[in-house]
C-alpha positions in Angstrom: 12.0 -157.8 -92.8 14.6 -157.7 -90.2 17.2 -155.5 -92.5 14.8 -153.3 -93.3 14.1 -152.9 -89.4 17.6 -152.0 -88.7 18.2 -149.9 -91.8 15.5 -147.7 -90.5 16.7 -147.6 -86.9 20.1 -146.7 -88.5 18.8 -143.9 -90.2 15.9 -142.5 -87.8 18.6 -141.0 -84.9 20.5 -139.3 -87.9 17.5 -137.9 -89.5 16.2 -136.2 -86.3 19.7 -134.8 -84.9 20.3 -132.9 -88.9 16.9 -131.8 -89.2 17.1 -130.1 -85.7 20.6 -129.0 -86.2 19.7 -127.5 -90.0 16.4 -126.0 -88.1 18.4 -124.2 -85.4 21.1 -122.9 -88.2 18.5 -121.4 -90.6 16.3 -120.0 -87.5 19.5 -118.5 -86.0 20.2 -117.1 -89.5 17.0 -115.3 -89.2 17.8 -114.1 -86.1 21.0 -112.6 -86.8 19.7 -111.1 -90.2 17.1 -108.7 -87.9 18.8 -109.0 -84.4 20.0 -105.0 -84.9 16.5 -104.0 -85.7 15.1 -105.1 -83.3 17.4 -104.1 -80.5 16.8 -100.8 -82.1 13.2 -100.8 -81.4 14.0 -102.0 -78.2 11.7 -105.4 -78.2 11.5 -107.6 -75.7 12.8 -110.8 -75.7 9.5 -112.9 -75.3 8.4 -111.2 -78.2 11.8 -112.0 -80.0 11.5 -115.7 -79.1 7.9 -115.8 -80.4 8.7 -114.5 -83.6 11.5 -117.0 -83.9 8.8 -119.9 -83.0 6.6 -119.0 -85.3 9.5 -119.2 -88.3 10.4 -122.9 -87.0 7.7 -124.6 -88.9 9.3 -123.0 -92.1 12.7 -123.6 -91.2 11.7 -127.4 -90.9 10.2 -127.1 -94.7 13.7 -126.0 -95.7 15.3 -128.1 -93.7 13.5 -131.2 -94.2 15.1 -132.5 -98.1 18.5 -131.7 -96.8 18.3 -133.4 -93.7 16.9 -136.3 -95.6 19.7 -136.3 -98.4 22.5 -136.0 -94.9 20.8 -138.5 -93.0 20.2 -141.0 -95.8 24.0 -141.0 -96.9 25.4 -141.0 -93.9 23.6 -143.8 -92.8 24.5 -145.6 -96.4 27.9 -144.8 -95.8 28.9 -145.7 -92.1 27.1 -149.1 -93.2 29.8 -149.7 -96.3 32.8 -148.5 -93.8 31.4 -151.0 -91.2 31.5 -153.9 -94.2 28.3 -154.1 -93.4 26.9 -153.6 -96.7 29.5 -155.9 -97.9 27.7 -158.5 -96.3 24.8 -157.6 -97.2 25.7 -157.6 -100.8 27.1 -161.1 -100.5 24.2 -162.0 -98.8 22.8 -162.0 -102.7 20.7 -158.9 -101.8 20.1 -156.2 -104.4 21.3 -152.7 -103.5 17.7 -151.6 -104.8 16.1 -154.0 -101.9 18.0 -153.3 -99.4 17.5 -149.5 -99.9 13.6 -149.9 -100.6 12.9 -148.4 -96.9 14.6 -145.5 -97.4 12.7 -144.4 -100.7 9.3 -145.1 -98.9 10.3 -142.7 -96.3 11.1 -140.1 -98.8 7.9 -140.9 -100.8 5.9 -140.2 -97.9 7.6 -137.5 -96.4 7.0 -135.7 -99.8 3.1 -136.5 -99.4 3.4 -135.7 -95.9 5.3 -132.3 -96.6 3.3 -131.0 -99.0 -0.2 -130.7 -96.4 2.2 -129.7 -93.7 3.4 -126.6 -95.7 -0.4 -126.0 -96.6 -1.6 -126.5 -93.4 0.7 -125.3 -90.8 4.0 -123.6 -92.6 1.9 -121.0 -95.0 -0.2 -119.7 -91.7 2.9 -119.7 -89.3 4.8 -117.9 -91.5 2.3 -115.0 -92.6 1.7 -114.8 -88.6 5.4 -114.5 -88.2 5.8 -112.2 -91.0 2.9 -110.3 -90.1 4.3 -110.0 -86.1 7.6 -109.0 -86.8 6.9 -105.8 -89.3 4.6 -104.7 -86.0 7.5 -105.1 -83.8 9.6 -103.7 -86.5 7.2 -100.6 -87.5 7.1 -101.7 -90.4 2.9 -102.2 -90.9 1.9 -101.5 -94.3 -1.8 -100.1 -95.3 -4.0 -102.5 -97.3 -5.8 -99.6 -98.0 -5.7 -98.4 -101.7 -7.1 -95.6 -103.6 -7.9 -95.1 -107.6 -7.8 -98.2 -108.4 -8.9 -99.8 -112.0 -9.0 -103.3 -112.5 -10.5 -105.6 -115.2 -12.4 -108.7 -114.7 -14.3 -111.5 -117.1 -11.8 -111.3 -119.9 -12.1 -107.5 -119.4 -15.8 -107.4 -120.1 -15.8 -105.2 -116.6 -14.0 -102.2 -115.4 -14.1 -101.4 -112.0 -12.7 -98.2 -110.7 -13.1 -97.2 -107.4 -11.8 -93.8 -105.6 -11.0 -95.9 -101.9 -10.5 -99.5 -101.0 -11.1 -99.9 -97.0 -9.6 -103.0 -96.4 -10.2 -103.7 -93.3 -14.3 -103.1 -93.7 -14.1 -104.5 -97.0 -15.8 -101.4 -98.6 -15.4 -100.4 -101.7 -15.6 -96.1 -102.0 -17.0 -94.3 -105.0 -17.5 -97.5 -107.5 -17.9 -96.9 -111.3 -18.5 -100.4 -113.3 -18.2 -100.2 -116.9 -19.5 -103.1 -118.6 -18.7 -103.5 -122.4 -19.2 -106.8 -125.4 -16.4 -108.4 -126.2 -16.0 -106.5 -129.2 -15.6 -103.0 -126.9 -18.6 -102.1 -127.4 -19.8 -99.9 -124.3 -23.0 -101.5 -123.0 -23.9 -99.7 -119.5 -22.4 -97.9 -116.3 -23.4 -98.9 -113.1 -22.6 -95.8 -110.4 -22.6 -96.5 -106.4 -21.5 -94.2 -103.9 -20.0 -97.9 -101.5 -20.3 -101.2 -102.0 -20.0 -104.2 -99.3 -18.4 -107.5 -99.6 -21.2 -110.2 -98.2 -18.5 -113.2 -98.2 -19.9 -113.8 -102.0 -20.5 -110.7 -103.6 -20.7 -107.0 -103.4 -23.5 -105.2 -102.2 -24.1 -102.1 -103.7 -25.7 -99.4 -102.0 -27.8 -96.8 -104.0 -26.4 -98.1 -107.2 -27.3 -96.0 -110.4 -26.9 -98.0 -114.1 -26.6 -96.2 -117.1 -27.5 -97.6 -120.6 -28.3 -96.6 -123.9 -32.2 -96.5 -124.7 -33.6 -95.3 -127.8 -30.5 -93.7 -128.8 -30.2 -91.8 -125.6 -28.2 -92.6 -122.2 -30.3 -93.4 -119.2 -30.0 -93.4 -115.4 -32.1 -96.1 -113.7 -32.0 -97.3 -109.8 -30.0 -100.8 -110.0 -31.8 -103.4 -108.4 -30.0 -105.6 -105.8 -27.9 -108.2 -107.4 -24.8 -110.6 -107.0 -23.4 -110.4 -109.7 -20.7 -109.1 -109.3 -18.6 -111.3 -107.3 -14.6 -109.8 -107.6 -12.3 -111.2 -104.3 -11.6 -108.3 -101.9 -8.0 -109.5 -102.5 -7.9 -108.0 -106.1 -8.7 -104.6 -104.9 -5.6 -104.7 -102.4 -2.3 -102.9 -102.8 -0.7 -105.6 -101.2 -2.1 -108.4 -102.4 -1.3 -111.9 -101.6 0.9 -114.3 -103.7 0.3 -117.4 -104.6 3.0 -118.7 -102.9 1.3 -117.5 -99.8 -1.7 -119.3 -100.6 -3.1 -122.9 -99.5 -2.8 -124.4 -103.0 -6.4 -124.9 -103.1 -6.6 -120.9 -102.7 -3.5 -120.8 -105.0 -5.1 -122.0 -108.2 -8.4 -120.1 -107.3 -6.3 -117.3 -107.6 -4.6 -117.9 -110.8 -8.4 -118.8 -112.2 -9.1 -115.3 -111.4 -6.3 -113.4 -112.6 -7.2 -115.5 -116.2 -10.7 -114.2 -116.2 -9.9 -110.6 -115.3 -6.7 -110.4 -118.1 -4.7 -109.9 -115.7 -1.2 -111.1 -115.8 -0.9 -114.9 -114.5 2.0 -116.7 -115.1 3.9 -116.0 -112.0 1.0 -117.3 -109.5 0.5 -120.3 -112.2 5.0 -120.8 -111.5 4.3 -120.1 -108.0 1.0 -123.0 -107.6 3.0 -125.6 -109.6 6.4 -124.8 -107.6 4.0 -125.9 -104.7 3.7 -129.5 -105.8 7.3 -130.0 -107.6 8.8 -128.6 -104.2 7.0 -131.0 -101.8 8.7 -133.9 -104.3 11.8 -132.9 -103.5 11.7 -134.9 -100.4 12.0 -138.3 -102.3 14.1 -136.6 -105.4 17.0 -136.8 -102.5 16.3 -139.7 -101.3 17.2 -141.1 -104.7 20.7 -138.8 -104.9 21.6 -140.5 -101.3 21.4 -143.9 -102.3 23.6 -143.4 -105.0 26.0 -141.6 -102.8 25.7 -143.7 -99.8 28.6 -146.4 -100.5 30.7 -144.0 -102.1 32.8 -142.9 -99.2 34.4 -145.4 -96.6 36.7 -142.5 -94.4 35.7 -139.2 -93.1 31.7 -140.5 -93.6 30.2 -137.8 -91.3 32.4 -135.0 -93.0 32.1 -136.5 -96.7 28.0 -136.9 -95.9 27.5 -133.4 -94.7 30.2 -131.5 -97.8 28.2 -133.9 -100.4 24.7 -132.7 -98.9 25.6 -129.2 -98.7 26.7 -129.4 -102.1 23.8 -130.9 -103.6 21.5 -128.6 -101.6 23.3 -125.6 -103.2 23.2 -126.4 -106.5 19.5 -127.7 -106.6 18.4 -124.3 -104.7 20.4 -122.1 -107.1 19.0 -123.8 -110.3 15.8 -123.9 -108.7 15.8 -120.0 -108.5 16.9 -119.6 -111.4 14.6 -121.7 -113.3 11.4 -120.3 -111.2 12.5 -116.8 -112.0 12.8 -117.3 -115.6 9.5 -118.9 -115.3 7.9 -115.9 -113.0 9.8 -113.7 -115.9 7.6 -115.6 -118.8 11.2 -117.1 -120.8 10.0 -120.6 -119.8 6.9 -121.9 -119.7 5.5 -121.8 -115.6 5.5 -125.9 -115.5 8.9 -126.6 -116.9 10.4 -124.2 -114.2 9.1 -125.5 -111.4 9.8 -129.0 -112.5 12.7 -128.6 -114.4 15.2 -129.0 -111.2 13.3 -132.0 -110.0 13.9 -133.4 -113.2 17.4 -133.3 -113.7 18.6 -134.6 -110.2 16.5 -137.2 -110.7 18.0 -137.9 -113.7 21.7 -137.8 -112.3 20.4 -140.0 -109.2 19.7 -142.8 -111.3 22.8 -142.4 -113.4 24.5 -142.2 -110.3 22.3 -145.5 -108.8 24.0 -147.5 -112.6 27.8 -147.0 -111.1 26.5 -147.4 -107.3 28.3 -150.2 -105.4 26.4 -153.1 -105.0 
């Protein structure tokens, strides 16, 4: 349809000069935040400017539902103080028709969005991360030592005396391995064990169990059993929110079946999908805005979308923290922001000129 062809052509231009200009402000942000640190370790300034392109790809994943909600009423709202939607509207087309274009592009920027932060934000932004503590001094060891975890349902106990990370060895191994009633069943004793890519190998491994009353030693024989990500053994281990989501809910599978505590990767992994909705959540709060203001459009568009973005973020934090926290259930706080402005949108959408 040709109005749908020019509504997009309206709001394409828009789209691309706030998302670049909300890109450079939050990159220039992140700048500024470590600009004294790193003129204190004296870095260079290639090095500066790579660490900055690595953190656009991010910046674009925050910048992408606000740019949206900016572009969309603007472009809304410079048609209504044109009379163009006037016209439109006495044309006997529905403010829902007309604005149909619109909510595709927000539905599938949202479907879009959500593989682009699993494919290219999550790896940018650990490389970024990971570039600037080097520059910064700030490494940290993924080594760990005396570590005890528990894994299926805290059937095993594995302490170990030294975790090289970057080998993958695991020093000095005890495994105790008990019923699910406590009951001690055997000991299995190795002086290192090697992750293969699916399992540890253990290396002169000892087991110890109970035989006729009495508590044997025997040579273990090779097995792969015992199958525990190298990521659990970590002192730094990854969050889910660093995760592919694929990875993500992996990882919240395994922190079930070791008893470990789960609910903040499980907020985390469903924050992933509510947050990638966003995209076509605003969409929805723009076209009810749109026709509402016919002077100072550009100024009105960008207070509106500011204020909107503000509010969403903060009761998003709020919500995911009371949800990392375990006052909420994990679901209803990633989803519970989502929820209510799409709520007001379509209140918003019933008073809406049309």
């Amino acid at each position: 349809m040709i109005l749908d062809r020019y509504l997009v052509k309206q709001f394409l231009p828009i789209f691309l000069v706030a998302i670049s200009m909300f890109v450079l402000l939050l990159s220039l942000i992140d700048l500024f935040m470590n600009l004294w640190r790193y003129l204190n370790y004296e870095v260079p300034l290639k090095q500066i400017l790579t660490v900055c392109g690595y953190y656009l790809p991010k910046s674009c994943s925050f910048a992408l539902p606000i740019s949206l909600l900016f572009a969309a009423a603007y472009t809304l709202g410079d048609l209504y103080g044109r009379n163009e939607l006037t016209a439109i509207f006495a044309s006997g087309i529905p403010f829902s028709r007309f604005t149909l274009p619109l909510l595709g592009i927000g539905l599938v920027v949202s479907l879009l969005s959500f593989h682009f932060e699993d494919k290219v934000v999550i790896p940018t932004f650990k490389i970024k991360n990971d570039l600037a503590r080097t520059l910064l001094h700030q490494n940290r060891t993924e080594n760990n030592s005396d570590i005890v975890i528990k894994a299926k349902n805290g059937r095993l106990i594995y302490a170990v005396d030294y975790y090289d990370a970057p080998a993958k060895v695991l020093n000095g191994l005890s495994i105790i391995e008990q019923a699910e009633t406590g009951t001690f069943l055997s000991l299995v004793r190795a002086p290192q064990a090697s992750w293969t890519g699916t399992h540890w190998a253990l290396s002169n491994a000892l087991i110890y169990a109970w035989e006729e009353g009495l508590l044997r030693a025997t040579s273990l024989p090779d097995t792969d059993i015992y199958r525990e990500h190298p990521d659990t053994f970590r002192r730094n281990s990854m969050q889910a929110e660093d995760l592919p989501a694929r990875e993500a809910a992996l990882m919240v599978e395994d922190l079930k079946a070791a008893g470990l505590p789960y609910i903040k990767a499980q907020a985390d992994y469903y924050h992933r999908y509510s947050f990638a909705s966003v995209s076509f959540v605003v969409m929805i709060l723009s076209i009810s805005m749109g026709g509402r203001f016919k002077k100072n459009i550009l100024l009105m568009s960008l207070i509106s979308s500011l204020g909107v973005a503000v509010v969403f973020y903060v009761m998003e934090m709020i919500s995911m923290m009371m949800a990392r926290l375990g006052y909420i259930p994990p679901l209803l706080g990633a989803w519970f922001p989502v929820g209510v402005f799409v709520i007001i949108g379509l209140l918003l959408l019933q008073s809406a000129k049309t």
